[in-house]
N, C-alpha and C positions, 0 to 999 in steps of 0.2 A: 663736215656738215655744210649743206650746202647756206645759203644769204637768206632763202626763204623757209629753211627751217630754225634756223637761229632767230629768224624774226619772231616765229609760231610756237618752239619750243623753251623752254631752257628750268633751267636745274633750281630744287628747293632740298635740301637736305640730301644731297648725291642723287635723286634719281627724277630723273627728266619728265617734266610734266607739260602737260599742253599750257597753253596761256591764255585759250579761249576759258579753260575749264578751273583753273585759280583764281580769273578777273572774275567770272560767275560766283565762284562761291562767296570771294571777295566782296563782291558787292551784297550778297543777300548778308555776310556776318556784319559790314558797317549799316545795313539797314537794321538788324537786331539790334545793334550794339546803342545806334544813334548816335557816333560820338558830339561831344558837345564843346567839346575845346580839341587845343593840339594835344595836351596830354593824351585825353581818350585819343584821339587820331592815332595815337603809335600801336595800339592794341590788333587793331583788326586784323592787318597783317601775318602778324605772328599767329594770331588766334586759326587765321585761314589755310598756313603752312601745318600747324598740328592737327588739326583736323583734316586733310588731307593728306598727311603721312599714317596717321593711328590706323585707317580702316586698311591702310594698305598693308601695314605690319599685322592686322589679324587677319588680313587674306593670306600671306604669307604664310602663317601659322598654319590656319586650316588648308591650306595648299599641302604645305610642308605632311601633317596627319593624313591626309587620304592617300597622298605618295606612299610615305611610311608604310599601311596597311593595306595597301596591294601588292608591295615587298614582300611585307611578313605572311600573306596569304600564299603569295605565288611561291615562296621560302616551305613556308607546311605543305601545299600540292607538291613541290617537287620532293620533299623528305618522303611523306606516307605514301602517293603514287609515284612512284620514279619509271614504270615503264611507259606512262605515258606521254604524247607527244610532247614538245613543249611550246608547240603553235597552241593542242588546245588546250594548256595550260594560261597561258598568256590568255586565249581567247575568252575561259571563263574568269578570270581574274576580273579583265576588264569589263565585261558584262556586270558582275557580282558588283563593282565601284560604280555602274551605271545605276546599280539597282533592282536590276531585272529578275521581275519575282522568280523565274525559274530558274534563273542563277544563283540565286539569292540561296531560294531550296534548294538545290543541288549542292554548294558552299556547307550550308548546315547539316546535309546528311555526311560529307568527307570529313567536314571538321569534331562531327558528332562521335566517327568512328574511330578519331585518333583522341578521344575523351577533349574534346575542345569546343570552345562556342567562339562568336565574334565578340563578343568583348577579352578574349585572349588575343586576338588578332590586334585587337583593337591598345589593349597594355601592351603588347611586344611593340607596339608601334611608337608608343607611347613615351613608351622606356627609350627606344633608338632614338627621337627625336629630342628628347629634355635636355640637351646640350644646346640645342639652335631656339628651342623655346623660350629656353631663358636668358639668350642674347637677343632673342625678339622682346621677348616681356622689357626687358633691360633697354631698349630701345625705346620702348612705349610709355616705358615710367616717367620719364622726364620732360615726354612732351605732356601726358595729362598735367604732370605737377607745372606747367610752365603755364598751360591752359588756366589753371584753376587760379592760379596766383593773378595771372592776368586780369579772368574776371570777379578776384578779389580785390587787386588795387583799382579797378574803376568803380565801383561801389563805394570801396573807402574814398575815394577824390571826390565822387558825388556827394558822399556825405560829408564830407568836410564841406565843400562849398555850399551844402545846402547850411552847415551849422553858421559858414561864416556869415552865408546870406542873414540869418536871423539874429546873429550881431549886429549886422549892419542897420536892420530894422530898427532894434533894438538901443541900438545908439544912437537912428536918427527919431524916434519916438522919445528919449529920453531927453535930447536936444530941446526938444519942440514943447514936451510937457514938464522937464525938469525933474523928472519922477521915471519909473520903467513901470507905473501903471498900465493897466491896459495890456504890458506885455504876459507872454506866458512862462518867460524865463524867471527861473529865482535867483537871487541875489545870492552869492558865493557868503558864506559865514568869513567875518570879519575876525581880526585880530581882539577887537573887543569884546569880544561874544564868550 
């Protein structure tokens, strides 16, 4: 790797990300986040890494599925029609994954006549894939739960600080009036009570 891709590039959970496009998002999640001390400061970071690996594990996924069922398609063309070529097997295959209504209908009348519809296409695919699904899902689990705890402990740190702020109020009103009058905090029940 050359000096000025190392500079441009480099790696967040094994797979190579721009640096223009991590400082971006970087900065819009410290702009959500606001952090307000060092502690929040370490959150963002991490928050910007799992967020930019998750969407790329369910590109992955759905990548992974459309493959799958252009297999399982091109697999049924070549079983029901076998003297057909297999340039235009290939050719409608890929047509049919592009969408294209007449491939699309042409798909539905072959698969109609080997008693099949696309959502058979679509479970064969299904079924071939749920080995790598669930090391992708397996993948993605830990960074949502890493997310979520994340923006669980800055909430709790804010609210602790907001609770100790109103201690502090609290103890500087009670200073000054001798009483916790005026506050809205209640008095913890005593030993004598």
């Amino acid at each position: 790797m050359t000096r000025r891709a190392r500079e441009t590039n480099f790696e967040i959970s094994g797979a190579p990300l721009r640096r223009d496009e991590f400082d971006r998002n970087h900065r819009q999640v410290k702009a959500a986040i606001r952090p307000r001390d060092r502690v929040e400061d370490m959150y963002p970071e991490d928050l910007t890494d799992g967020g930019l690996q998750m969407p790329r594990l369910r590109r992955a996924a759905s990548h992974l599925l459309a493959t799958r069922q252009r297999e399982a398609l091109y697999a049924q063309r070549v079983q029901h029609q076998p003297a057909m070529c297999d340039a235009d097997h290939v050719t409608l295959v890929e047509r049919w994954s592009r969408g294209e209504p007449d491939a699309k209908a042409e798909v539905a009348v072959i698969l109609q006549q080997a008693g099949l519809t696309e959502f058979d296409i679509e479970s064969e695919a299904l079924l071939n894939s749920l080995p790598t699904l669930v090391q992708l899902e397996q993948l993605q689990a830990p960074k949502a739960a890493r997310r979520d705890k994340a923006l669980l402990a800055i909430a709790l740190h804010r609210r602790m600080q907001a609770q100790d702020q109103v201690l502090r109020l609290a103890r500087d009103n009670n200073c000054n009036t001798g009483t916790l009058e005026g506050s809205s905090l209640e008095q913890p029940p005593s030993d004598d009570q």
